[in-house]
N, C-alpha and C positions, 0 to 999 in steps of 0.2 A: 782706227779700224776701218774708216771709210772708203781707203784702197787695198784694202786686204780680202781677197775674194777667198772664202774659205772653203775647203776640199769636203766633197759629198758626205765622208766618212763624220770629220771634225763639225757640219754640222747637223748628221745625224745623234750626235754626242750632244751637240747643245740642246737639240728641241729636244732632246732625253731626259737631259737635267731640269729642263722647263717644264714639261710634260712631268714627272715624278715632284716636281715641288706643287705642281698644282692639284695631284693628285693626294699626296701623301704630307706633304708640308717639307718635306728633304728631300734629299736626292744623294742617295750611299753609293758609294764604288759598286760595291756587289751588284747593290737593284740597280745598275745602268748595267752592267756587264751581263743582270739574268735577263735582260729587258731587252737587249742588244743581240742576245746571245753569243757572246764577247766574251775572252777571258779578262778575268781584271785585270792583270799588267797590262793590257791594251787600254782600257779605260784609263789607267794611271796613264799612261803616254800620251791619250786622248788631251787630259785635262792638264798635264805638264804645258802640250803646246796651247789648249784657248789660255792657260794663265799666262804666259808667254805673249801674247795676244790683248790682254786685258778684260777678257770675256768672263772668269772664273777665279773664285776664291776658294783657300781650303785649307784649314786647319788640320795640321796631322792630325791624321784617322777620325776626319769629323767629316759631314757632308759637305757636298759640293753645294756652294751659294754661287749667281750670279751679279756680277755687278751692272751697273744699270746699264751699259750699252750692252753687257751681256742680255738682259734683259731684253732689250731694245729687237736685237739681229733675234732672238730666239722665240721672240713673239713673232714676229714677222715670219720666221721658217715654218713654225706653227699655222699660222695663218694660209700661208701659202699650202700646205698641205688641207689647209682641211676647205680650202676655198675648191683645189682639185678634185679631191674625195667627192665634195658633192656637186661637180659640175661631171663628174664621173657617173654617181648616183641618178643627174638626174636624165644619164642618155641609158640607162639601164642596167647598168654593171651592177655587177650584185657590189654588197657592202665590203664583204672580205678583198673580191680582187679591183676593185676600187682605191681601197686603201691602200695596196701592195704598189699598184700604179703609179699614185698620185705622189706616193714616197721615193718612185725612179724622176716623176714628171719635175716632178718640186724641184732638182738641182738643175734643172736643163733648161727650160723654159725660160725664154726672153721678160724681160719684166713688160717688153709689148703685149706680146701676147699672155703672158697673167694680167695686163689690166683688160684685154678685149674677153677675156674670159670672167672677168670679176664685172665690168658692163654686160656682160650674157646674162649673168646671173642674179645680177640685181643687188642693190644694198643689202636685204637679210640676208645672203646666203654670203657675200664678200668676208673679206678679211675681220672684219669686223664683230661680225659673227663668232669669231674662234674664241672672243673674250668669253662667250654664254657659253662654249663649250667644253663640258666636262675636261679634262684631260684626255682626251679625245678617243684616241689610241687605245686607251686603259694601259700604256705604257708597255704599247709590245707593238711593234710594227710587222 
């Protein structure tokens, strides 16, 4: 997976399935596609390709599990959004169009410039941070 750069779309689907397991303990078609606001067969297509990829497991009609480099990239997209969110937050952006941002910034930004922003920010607020934080989103971007 480690030369497979994957499209804005496919990993807003994973931090979905991440974000909803951490919130809710699963991660269903429906609640990614209401969460997305996505038709399901798109989430089915979503999760055809990260299994394809090795990112996602999935028992007919059961939830979406991660496997552990899924795990791995979907903490990290995590991270990366909410490292922006509050480097958003804290030059004044209200909380809503922060988040809205930080979810265009997060696919585009050089991993340079997410580390000179994660040293702006200091250890509590970096990547690391996103472990303390709730499912961030509350599973709606």
């Amino acid at each position: 997976m480690e030369n497979t750069k994957l499209s804005q779309s496919l990993e807003d689907y994973l931090e979905m399935v991440h974000m909803l397991r951490l919130a809710h303990g699963i991660a269903r078609v429906k609640d990614i596609a209401a969460s997305l606001s996505v038709k399901m067969p798109s989430v089915a297509k979503a999760m055809i390709e990260l299994k394809k990829l090795g990112l996602v497991t999935q028992e007919p009609y059961g939830g979406v599990e991660l496997t552990e480099e899924g795990q791995r990239v979907a903490a990290a997209i995590l991270n990366r959004h909410l490292l922006l969110k509050s480097f958003l937050i804290r030059l004044g952006v209200s909380e809503a169009i922060a988040d809205k941002d930080a979810c265009c910034m997060e696919h585009i930004l050089s991993g340079e410039t997410l580390g000179k922003i994660e040293d702006f920010m200091g250890p509590a607020e970096g990547p690391a941070a996103g472990k303390k934080a709730k499912a961030a989103k509350n599973t709606k971007k």
